[in-house]
MIDRENZA-491672 format. One record per residue (C-alpha): residue number from 1; residue in three letters; x, y, z. Coordinates in Angstrom, 2 decimals. Layout:
N
 num residu       X       Y       Z
 NUM    ala       X       Y       Z
...
END
This chain:
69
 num residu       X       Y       Z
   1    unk  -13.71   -2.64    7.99
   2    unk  -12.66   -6.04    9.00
   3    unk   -9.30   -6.23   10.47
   4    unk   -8.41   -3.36    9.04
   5    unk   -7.96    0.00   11.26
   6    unk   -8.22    3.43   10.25
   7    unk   -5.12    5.34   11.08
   8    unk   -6.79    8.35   12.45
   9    unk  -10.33    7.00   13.48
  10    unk  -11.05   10.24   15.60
  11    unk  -11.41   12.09   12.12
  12    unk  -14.59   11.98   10.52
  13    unk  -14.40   13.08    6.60
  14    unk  -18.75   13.42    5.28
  15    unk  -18.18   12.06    1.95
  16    unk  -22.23   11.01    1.32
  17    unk  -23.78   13.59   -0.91
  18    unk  -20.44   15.39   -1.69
  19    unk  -18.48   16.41   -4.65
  20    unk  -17.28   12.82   -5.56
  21    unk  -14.26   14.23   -7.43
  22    unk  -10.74   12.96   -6.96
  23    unk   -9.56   16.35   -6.39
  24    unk  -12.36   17.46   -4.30
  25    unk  -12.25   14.25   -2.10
  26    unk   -8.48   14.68   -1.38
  27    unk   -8.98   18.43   -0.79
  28    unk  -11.19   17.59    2.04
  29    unk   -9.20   14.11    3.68
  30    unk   -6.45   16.73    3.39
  31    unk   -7.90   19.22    4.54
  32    unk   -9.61   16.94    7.43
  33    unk   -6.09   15.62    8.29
  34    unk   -4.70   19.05    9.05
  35    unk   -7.26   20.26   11.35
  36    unk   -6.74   17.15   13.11
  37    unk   -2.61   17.92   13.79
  38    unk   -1.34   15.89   11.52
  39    unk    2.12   16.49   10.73
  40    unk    3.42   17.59    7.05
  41    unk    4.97   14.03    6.83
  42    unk    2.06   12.44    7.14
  43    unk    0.00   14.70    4.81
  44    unk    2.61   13.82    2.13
  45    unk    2.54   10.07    2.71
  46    unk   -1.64   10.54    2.17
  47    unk   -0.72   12.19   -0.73
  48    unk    1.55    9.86   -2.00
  49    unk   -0.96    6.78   -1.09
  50    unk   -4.04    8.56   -2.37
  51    unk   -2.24    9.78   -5.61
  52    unk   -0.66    5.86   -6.76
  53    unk   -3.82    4.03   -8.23
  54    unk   -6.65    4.85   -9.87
  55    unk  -10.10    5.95   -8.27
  56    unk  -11.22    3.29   -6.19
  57    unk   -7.85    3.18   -4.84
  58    unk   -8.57    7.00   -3.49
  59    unk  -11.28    5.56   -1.96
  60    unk   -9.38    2.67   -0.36
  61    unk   -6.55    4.60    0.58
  62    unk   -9.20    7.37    2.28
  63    unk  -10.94    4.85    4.17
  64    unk   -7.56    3.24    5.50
  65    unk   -6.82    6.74    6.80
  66    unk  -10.05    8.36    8.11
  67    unk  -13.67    7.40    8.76
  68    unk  -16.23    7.79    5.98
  69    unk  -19.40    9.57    6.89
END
């Protein structure tokens, strides 16, 4: 990821093989997030991030946030 660093790198989302829907892949960083204790705040500023661009910005946005399995 370069000098990048995931902001919660102890959560593992298992995107390969899954529905590769924008909905569906927010469901399940959401969803991911939650279990993890993340706070509401933070679930909204996901949101927000996830939500701005188009679909490769999901993907960004999810990668910044969580690891990609």
């Amino acid at each position: 990821m370069g000098d990048r660093e995931v902001r919660y790198p102890d959560v593992r989302v298992p995107l390969v093989g899954a529905d590769g829907n924008a909905f569906a892949i927010l469901g399940m960083v959401r969803a991911a997030l939650r279990y993890a204790g993340a706070e509401q705040e933070e679930l909204e500023l996901f949101m927000r991030e996830a939500t701005a661009g188009d679909y490769d910005d999901l993907l960004a946005t999810v990668m910044r946030w969580v690891v990609v399995e």
